[in-house]
N, CA, C and O atoms as a GROMACS GRO file, in nm:
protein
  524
    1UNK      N    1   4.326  -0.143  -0.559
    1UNK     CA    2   4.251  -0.249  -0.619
    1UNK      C    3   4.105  -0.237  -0.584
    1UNK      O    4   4.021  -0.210  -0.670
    2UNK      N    5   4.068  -0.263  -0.426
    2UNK     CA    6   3.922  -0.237  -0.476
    2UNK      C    7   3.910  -0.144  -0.317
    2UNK      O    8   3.953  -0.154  -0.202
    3UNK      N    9   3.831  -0.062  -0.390
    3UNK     CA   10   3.833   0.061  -0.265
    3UNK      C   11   3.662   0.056  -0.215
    3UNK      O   12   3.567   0.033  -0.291
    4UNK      N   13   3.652   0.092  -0.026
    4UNK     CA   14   3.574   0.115   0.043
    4UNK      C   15   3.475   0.202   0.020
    4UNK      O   16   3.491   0.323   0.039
    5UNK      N   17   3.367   0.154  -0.022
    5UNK     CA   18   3.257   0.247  -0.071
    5UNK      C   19   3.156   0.294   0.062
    5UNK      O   20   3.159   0.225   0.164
    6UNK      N   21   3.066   0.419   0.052
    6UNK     CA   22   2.958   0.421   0.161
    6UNK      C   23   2.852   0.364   0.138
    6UNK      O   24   2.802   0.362   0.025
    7UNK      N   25   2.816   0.326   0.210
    7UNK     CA   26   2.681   0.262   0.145
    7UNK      C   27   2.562   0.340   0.245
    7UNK      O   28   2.559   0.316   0.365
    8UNK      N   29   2.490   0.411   0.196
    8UNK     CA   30   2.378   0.448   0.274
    8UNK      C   31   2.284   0.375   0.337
    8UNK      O   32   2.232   0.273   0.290
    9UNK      N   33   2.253   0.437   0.466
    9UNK     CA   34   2.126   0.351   0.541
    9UNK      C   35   2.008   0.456   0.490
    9UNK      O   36   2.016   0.579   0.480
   10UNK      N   37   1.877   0.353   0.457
   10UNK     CA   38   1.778   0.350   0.475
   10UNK      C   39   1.715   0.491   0.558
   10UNK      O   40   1.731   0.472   0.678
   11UNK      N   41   1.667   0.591   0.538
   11UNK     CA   42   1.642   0.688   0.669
   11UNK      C   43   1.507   0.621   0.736
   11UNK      O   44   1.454   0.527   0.678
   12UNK      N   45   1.454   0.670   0.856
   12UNK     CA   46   1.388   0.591   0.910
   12UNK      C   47   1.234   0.628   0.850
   12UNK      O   48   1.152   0.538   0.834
   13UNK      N   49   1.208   0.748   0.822
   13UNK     CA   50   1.112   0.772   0.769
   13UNK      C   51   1.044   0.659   0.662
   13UNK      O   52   0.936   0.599   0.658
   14UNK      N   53   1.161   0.664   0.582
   14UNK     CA   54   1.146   0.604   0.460
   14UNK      C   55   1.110   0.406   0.514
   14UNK      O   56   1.041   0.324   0.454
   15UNK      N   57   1.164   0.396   0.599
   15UNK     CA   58   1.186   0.221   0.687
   15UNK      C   59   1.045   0.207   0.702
   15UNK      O   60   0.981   0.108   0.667
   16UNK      N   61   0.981   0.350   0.776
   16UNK     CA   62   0.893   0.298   0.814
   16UNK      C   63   0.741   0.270   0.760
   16UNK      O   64   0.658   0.181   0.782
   17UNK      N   65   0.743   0.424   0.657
   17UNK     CA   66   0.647   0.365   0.516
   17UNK      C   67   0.665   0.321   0.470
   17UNK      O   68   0.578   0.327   0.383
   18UNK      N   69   0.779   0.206   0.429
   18UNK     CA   70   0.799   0.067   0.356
   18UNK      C   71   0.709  -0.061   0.456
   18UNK      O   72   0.650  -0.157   0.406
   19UNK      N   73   0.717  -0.029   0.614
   19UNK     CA   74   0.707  -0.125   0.675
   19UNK      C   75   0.529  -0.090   0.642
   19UNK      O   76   0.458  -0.174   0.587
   20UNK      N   77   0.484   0.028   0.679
   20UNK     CA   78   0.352   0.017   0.684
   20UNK      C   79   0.264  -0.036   0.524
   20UNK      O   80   0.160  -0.098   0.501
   21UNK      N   81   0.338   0.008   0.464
   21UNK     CA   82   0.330  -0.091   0.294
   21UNK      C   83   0.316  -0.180   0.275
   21UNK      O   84   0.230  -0.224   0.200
   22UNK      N   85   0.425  -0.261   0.357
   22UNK     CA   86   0.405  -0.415   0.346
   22UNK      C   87   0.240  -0.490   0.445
   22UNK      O   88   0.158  -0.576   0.412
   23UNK      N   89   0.254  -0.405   0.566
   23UNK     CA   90   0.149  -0.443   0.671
   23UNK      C   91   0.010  -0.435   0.589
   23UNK      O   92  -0.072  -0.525   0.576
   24UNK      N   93   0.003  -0.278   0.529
   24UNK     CA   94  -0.125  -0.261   0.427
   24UNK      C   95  -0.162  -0.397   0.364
   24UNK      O   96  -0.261  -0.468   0.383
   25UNK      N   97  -0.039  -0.415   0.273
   25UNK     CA   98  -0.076  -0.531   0.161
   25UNK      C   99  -0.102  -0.658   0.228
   25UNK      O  100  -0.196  -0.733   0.203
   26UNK      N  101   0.006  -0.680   0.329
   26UNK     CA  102  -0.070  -0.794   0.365
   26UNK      C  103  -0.185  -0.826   0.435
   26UNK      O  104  -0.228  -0.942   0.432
   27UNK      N  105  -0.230  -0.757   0.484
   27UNK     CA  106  -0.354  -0.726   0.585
   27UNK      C  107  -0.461  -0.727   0.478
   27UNK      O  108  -0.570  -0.779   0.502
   28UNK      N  109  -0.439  -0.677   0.372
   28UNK     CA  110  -0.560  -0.616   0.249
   28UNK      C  111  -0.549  -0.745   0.169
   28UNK      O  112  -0.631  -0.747   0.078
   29UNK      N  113  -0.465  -0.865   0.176
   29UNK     CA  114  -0.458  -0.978   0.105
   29UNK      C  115  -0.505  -1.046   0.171
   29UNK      O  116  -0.613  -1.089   0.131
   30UNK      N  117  -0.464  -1.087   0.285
   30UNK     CA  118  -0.573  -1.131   0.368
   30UNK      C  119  -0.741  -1.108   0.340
   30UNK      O  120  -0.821  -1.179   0.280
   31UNK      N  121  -0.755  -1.000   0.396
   31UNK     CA  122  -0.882  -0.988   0.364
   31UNK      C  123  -0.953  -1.074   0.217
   31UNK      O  124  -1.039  -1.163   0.217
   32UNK      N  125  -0.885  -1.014   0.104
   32UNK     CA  126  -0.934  -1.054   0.012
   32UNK      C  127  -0.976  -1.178   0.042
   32UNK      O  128  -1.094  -1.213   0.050
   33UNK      N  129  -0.865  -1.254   0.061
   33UNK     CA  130  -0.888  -1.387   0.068
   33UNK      C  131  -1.037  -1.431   0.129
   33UNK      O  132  -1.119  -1.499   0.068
   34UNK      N  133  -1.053  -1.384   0.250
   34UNK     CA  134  -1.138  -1.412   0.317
   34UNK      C  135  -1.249  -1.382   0.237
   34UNK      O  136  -1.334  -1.469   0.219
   35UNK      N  137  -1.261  -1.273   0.188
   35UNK     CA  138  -1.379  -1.269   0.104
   35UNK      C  139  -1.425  -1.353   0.006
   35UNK      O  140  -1.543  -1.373  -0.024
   36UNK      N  141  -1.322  -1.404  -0.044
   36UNK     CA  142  -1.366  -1.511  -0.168
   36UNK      C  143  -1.353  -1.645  -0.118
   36UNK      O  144  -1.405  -1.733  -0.188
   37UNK      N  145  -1.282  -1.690   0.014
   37UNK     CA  146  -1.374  -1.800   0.060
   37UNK      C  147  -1.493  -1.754   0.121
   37UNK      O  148  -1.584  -1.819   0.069
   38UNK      N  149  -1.534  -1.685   0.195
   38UNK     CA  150  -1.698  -1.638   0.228
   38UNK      C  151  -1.764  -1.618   0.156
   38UNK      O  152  -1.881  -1.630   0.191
   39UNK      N  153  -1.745  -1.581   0.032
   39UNK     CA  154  -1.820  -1.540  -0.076
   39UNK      C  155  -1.806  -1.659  -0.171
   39UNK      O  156  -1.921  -1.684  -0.207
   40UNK      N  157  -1.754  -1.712  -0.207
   40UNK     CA  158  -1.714  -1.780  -0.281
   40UNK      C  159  -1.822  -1.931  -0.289
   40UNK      O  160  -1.859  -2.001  -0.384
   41UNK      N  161  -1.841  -1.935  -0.172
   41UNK     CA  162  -1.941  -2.055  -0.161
   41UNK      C  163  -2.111  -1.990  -0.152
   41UNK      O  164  -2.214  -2.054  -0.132
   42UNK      N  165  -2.103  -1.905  -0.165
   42UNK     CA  166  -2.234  -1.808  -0.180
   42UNK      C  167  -2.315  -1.838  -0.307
   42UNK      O  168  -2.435  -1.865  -0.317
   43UNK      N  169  -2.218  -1.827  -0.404
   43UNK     CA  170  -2.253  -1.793  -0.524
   43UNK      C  171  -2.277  -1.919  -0.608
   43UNK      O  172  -2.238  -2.030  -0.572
   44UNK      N  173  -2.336  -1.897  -0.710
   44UNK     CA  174  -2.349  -2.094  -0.806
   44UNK      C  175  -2.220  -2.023  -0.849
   44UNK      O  176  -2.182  -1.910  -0.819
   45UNK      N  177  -2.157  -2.120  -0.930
   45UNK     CA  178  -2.114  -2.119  -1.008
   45UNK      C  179  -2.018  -2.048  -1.138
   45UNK      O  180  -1.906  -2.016  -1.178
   46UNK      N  181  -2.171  -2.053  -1.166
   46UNK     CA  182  -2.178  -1.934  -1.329
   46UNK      C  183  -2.152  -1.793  -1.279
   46UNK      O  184  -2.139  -1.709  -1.368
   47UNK      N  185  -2.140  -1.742  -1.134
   47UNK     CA  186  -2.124  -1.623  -1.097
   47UNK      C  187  -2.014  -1.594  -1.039
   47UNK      O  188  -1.989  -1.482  -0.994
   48UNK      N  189  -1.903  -1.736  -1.033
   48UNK     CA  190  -1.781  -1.736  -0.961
   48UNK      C  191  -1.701  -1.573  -1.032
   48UNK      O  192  -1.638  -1.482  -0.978
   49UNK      N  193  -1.745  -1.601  -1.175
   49UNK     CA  194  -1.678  -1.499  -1.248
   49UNK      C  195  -1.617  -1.359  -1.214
   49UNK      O  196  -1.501  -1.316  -1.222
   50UNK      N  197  -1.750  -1.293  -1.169
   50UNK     CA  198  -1.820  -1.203  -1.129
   50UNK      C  199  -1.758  -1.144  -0.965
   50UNK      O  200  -1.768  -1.034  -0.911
   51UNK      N  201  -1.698  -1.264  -0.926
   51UNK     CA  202  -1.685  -1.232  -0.767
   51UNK      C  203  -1.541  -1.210  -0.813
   51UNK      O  204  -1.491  -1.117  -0.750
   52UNK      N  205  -1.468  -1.258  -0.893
   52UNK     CA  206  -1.325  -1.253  -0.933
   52UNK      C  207  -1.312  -1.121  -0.990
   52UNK      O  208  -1.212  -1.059  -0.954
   53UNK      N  209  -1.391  -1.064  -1.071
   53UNK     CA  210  -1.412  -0.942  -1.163
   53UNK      C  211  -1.430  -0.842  -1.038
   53UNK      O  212  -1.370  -0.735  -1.045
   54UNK      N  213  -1.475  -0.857  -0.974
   54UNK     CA  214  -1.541  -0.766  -0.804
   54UNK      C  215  -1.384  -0.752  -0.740
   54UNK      O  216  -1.359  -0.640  -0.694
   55UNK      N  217  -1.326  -0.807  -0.736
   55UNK     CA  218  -1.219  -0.839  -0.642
   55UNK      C  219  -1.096  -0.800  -0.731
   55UNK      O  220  -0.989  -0.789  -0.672
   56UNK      N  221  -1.100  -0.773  -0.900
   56UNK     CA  222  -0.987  -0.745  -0.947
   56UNK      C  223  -0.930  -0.581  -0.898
   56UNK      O  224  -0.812  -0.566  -0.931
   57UNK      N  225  -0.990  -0.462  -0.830
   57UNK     CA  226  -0.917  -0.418  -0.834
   57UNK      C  227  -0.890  -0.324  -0.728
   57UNK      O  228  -0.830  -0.217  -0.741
   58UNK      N  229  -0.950  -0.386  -0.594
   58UNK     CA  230  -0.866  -0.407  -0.476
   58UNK      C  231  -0.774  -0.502  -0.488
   58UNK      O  232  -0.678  -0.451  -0.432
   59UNK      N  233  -0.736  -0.623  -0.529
   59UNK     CA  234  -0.632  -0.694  -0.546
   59UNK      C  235  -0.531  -0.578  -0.671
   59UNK      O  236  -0.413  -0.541  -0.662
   60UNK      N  237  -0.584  -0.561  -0.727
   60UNK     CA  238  -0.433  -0.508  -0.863
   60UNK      C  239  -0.383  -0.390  -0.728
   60UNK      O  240  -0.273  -0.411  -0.677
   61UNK      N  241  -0.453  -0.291  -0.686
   61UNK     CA  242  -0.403  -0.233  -0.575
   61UNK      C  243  -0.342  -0.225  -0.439
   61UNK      O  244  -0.289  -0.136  -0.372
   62UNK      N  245  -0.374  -0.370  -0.422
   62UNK     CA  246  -0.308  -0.412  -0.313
   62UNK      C  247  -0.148  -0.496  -0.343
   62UNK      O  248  -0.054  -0.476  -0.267
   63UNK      N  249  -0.138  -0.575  -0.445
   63UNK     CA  250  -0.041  -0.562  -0.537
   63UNK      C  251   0.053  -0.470  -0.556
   63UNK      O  252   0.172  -0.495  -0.534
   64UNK      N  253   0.010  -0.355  -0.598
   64UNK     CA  254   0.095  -0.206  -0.626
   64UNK      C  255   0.135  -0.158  -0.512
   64UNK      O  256   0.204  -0.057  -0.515
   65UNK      N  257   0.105  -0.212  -0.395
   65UNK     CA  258   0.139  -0.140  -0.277
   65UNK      C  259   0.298  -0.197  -0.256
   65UNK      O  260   0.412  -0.153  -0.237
   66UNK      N  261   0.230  -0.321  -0.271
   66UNK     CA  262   0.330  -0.496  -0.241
   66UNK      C  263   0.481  -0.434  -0.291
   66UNK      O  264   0.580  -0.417  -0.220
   67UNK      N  265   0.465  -0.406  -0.432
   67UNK     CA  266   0.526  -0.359  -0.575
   67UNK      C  267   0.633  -0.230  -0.559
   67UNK      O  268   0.745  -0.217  -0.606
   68UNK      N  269   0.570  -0.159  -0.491
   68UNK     CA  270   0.588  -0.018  -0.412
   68UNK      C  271   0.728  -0.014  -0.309
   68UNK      O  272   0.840   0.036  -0.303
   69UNK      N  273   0.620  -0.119  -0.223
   69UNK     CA  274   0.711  -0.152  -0.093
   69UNK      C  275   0.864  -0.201  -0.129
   69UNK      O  276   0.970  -0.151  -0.091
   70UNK      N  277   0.841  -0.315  -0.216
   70UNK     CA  278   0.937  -0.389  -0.283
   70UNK      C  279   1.062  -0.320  -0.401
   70UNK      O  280   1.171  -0.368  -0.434
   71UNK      N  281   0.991  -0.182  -0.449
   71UNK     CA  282   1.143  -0.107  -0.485
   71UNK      C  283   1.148   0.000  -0.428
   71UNK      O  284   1.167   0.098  -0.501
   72UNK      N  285   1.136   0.020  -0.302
   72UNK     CA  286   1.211   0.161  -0.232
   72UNK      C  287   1.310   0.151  -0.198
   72UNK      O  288   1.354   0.233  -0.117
   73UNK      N  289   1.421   0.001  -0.265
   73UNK     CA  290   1.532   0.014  -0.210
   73UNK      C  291   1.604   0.051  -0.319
   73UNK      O  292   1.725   0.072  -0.312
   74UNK      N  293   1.522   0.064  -0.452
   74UNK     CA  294   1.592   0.106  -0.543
   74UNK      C  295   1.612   0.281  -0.554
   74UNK      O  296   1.702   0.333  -0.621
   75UNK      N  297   1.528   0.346  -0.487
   75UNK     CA  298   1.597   0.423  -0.494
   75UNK      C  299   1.518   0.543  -0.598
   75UNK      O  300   1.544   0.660  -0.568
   76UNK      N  301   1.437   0.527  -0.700
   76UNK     CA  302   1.398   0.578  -0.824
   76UNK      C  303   1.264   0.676  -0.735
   76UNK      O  304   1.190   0.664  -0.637
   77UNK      N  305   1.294   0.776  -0.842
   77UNK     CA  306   1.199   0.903  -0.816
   77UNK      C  307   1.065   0.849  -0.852
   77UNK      O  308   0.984   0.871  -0.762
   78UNK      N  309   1.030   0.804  -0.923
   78UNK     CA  310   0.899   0.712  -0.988
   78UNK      C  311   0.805   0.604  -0.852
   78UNK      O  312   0.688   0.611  -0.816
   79UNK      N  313   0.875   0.547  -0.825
   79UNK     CA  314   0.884   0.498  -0.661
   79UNK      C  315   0.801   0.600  -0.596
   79UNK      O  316   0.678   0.596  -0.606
   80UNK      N  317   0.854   0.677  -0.538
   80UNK     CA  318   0.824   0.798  -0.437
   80UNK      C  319   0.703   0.820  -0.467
   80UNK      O  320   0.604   0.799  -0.397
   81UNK      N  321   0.713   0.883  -0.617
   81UNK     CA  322   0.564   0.940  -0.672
   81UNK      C  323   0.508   0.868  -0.681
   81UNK      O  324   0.401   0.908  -0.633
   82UNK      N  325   0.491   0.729  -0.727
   82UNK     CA  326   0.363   0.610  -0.721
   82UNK      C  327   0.328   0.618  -0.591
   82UNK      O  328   0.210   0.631  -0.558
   83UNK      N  329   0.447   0.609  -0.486
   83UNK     CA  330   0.353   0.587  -0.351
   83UNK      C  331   0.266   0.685  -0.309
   83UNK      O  332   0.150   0.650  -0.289
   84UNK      N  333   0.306   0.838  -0.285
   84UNK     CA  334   0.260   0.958  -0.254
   84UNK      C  335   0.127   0.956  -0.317
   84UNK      O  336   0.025   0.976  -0.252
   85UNK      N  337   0.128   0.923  -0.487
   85UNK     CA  338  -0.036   0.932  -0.546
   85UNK      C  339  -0.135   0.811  -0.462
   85UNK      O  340  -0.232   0.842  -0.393
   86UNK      N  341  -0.091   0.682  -0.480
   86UNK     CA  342  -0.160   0.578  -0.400
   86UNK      C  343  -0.188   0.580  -0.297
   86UNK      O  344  -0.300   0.542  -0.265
   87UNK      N  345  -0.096   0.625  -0.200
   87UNK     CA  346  -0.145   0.624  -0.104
   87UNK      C  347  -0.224   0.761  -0.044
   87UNK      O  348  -0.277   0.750   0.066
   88UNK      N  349  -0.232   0.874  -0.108
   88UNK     CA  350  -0.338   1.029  -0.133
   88UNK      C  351  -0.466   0.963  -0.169
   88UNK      O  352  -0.571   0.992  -0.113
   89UNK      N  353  -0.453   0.854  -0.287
   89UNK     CA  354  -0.593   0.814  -0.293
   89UNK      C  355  -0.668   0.684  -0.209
   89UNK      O  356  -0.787   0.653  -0.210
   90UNK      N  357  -0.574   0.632  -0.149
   90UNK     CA  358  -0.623   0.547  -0.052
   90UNK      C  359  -0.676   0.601   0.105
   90UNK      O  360  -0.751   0.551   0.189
   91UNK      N  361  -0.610   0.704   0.098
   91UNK     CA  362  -0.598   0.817   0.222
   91UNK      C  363  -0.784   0.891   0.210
   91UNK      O  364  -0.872   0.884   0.295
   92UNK      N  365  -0.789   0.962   0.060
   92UNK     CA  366  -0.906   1.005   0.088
   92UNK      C  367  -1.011   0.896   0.058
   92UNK      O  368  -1.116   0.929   0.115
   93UNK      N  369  -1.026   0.773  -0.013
   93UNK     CA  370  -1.132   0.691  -0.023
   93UNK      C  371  -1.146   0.640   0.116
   93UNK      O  372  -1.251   0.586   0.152
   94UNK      N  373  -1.048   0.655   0.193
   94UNK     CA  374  -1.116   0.634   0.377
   94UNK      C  375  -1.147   0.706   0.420
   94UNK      O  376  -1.232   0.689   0.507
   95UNK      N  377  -1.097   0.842   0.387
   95UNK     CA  378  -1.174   0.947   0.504
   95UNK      C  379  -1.363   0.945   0.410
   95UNK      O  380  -1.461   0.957   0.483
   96UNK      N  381  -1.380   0.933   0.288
   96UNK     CA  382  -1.493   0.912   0.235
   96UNK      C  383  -1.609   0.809   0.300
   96UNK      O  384  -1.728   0.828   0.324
   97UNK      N  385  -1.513   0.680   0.319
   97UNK     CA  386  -1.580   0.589   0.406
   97UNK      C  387  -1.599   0.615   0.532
   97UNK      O  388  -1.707   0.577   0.577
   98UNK      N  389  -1.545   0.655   0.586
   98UNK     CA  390  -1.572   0.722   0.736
   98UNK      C  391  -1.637   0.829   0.689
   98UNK      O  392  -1.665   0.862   0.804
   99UNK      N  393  -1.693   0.926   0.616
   99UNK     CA  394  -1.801   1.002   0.632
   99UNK      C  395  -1.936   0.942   0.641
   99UNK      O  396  -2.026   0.998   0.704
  100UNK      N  397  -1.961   0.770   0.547
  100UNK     CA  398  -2.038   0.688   0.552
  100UNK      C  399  -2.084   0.638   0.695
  100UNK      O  400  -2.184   0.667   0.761
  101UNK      N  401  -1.964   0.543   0.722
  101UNK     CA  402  -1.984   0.448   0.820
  101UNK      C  403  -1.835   0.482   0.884
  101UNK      O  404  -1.750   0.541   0.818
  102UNK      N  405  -1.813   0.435   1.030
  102UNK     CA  406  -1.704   0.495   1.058
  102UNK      C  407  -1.696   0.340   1.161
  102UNK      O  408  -1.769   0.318   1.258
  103UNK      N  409  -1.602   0.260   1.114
  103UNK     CA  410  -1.594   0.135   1.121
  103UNK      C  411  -1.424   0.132   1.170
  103UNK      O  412  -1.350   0.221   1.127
  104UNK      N  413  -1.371   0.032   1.257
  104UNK     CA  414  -1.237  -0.011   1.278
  104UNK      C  415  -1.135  -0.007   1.155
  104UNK      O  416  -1.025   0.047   1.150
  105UNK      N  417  -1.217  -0.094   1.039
  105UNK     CA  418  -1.119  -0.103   0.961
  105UNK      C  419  -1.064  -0.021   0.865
  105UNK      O  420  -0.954  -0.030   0.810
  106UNK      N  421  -1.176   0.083   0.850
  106UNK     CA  422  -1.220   0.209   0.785
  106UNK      C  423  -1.116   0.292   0.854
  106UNK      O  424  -1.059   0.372   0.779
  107UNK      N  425  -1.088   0.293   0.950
  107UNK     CA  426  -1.033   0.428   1.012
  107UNK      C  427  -0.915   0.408   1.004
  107UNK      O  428  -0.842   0.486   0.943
  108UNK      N  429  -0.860   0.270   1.079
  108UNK     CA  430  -0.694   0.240   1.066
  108UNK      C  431  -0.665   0.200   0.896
  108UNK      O  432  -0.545   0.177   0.882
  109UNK      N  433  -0.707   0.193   0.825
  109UNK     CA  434  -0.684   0.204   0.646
  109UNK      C  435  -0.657   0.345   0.649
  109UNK      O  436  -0.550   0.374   0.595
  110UNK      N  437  -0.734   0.459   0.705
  110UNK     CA  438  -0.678   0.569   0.636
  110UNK      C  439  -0.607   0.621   0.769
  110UNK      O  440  -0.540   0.723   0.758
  111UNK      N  441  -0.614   0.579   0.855
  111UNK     CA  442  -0.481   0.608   0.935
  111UNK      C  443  -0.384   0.600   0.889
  111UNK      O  444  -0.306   0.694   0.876
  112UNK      N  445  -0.362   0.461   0.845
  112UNK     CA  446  -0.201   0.372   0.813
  112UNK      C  447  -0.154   0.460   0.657
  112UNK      O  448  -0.035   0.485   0.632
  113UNK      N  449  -0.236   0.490   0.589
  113UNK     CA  450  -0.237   0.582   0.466
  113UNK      C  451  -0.209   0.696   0.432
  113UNK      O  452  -0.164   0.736   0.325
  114UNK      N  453  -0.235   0.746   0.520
  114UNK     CA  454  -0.217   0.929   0.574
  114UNK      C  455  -0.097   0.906   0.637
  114UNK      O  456  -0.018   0.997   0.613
  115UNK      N  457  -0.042   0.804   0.720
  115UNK     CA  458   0.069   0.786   0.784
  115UNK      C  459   0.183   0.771   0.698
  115UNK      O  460   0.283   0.839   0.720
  116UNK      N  461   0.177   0.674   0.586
  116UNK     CA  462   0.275   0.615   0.504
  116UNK      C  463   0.239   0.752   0.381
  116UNK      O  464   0.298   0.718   0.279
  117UNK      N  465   0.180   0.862   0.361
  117UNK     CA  466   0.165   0.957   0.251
  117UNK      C  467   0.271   1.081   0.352
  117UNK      O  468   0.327   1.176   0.298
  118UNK      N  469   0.276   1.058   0.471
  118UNK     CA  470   0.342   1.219   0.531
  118UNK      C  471   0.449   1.210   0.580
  118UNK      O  472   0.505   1.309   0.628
  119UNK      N  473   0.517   1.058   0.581
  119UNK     CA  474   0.619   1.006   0.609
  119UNK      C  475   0.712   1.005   0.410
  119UNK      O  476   0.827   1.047   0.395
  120UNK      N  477   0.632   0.951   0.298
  120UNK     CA  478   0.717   0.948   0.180
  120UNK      C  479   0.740   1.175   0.157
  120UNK      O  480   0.813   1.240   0.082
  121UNK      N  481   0.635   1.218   0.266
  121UNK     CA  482   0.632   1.395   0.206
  121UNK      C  483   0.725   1.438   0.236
  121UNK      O  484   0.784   1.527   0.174
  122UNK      N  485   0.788   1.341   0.422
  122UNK     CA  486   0.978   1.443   0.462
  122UNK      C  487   1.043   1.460   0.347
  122UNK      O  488   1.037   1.410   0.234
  123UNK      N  489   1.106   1.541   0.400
  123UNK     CA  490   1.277   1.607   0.295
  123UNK      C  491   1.346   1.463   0.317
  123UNK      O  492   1.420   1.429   0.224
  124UNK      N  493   1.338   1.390   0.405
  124UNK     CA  494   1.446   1.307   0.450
  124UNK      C  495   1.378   1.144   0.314
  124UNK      O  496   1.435   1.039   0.282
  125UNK      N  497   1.276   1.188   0.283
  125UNK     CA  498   1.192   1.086   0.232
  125UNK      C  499   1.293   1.097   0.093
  125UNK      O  500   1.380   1.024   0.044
  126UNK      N  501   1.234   1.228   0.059
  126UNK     CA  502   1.240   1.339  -0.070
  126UNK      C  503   1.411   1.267  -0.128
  126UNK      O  504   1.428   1.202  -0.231
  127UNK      N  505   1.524   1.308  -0.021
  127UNK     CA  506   1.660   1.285  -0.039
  127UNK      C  507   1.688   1.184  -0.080
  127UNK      O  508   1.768   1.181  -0.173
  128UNK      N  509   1.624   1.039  -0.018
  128UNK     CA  510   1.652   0.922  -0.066
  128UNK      C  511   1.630   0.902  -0.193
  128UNK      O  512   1.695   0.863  -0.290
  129UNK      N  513   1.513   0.941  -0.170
  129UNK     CA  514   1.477   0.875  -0.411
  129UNK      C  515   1.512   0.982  -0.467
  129UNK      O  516   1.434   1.010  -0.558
  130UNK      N  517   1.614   1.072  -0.448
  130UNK     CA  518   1.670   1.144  -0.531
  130UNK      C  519   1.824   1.134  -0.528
  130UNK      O  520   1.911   1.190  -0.462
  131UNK      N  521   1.824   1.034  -0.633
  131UNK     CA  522   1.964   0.989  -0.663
  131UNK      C  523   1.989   1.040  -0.855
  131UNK      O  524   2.096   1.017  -0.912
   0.00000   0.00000   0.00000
């Protein structure tokens, strides 16, 4: 009648660039936030626009991370590759900023990035979203 299935665990690799995914986004939502109350009272008005338009797309990206994080339990090859590209380009727009200015937040962004890009690169990563 109804038979004992396996159910796979999670490998840890994979646990743990989900976890640093989620930390990214929320840390990077945060921020936002902060910016548009600090900023937010800066500005008249008529320029609120403008600060929202500024902010659309570190937010749509911080989102996609969120987004990211949120189906690696599904499993899909598409998954993998969104993260690997996003986070390659989040990886080098910090080491860019640190050629600038070489700041706390600057460094652990492309720390945590480079971390969560060489962790989805294991074989052990690779195996999971290849179902």
């Amino acid at each position: 009648m109804s038979e004992s299935y396996d159910v796979e665990v999670m490998p840890p690799s994979v646990a743990v660039a989900r976890f640093c995914m989620w930390v990214q986004a929320i840390l990077g939502l945060v921020g936002v936030l902060l910016l548009v109350v600090l900023l937010g009272g800066a500005f008249p008005v008529a320029l609120a626009g403008m600060l929202v338009a500024g902010l659309a797309v570190p937010l749509a990206t911080l989102l996609l991370i969120a987004f990211l994080a949120l189906r690696m339990r599904s499993r899909r090859g598409w998954v993998r590759t969104a993260g690997l590209v996003v986070e390659l380009l989040i990886t080098l727009l910090g080491l860019w900023q640190l050629v600038q200015d070489v700041t706390i937040g600057n460094l652990l962004g492309a720390i945590m990035a480079g971390a969560v890009f060489g962790l989805l690169c294991r074989p052990s990563s690779a195996t999971w979203f290849d179902r």
